[in-house]
VMD Tcl script that draws the C-alpha trace (Angstrom):
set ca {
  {-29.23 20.22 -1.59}
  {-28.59 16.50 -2.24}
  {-26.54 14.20 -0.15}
  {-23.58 12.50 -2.23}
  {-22.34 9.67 -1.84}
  {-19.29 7.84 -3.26}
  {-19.35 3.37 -3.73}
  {-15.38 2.76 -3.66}
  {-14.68 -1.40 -4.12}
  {-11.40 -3.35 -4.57}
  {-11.11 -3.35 -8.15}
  {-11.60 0.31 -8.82}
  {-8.93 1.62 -6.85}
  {-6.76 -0.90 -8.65}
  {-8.18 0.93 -11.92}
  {-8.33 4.28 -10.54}
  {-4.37 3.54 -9.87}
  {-3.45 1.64 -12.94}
  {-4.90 4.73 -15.12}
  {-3.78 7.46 -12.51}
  {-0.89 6.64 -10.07}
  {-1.75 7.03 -6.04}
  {-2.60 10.76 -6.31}
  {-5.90 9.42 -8.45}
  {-7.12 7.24 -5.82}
  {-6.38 9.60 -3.05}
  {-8.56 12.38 -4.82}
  {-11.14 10.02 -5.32}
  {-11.20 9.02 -1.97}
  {-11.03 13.11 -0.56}
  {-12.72 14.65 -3.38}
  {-16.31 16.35 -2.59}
  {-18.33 13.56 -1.59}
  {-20.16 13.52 1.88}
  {-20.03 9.82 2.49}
  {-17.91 6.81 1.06}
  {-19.72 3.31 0.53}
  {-16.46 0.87 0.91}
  {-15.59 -2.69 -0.14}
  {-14.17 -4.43 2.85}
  {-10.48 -5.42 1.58}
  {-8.23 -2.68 0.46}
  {-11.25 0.03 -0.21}
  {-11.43 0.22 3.06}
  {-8.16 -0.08 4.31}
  {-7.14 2.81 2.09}
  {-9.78 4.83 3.86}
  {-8.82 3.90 7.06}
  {-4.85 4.86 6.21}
  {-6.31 7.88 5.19}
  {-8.27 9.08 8.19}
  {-5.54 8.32 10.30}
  {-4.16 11.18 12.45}
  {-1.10 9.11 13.13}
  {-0.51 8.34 9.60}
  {-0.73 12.35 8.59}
  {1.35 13.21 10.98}
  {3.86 11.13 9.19}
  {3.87 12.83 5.88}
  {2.60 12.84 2.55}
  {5.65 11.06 1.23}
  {4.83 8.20 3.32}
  {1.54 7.82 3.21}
  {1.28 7.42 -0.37}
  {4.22 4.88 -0.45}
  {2.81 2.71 2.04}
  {-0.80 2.98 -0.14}
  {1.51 2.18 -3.14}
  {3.03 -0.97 -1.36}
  {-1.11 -2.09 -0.33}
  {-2.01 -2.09 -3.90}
  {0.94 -3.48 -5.43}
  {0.51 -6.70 -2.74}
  {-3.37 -6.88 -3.74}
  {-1.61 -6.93 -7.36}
  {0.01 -9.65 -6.59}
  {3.86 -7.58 -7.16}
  {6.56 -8.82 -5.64}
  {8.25 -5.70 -2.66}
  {11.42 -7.21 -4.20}
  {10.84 -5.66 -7.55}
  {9.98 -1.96 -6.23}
}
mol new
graphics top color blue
foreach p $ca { graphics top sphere $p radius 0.5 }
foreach p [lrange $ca 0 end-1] q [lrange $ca 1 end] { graphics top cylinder $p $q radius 0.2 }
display resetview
């Protein structure tokens, strides 16, 4: 049995999100992989959102909006526009 591991930096969660929506980078980030490799920035920010007990207790809903409102700032879109 191998040990996988998964390199996650800045630019492809803006990808995996520009082809995918939110749901794509959260699968990439929780799919089967036994460790993640992360940029320091919003790779890892993501992850951290995502491991969060406090944040899951909040909801799905919320979760992913506040991950939507991460990238779109690293994007460089204005809040005022969404």
């Amino acid at each position: 049995m191998g040990f996988h591991k998964r390199r996650i930096d800045n630019q492809q969660v803006i990808s995996l999100f520009k082809s995918g929506g939110i749901e794509n980078v959260i699968t990439w980030y929780t799919g089967k992989v036994d460790a993640l490799i992360l940029e320091t920035g919003l790779a890892s920010t993501i992850n951290d959102i995502l491991a969060d007990d406090e944040w899951a207790t909040l909801g799905k809903a919320k979760t992913q909006e506040h991950l939507i409102k991460l990238i779109q700032k690293e994007l460089g879109v204005d809040e005022t526009l969404t």
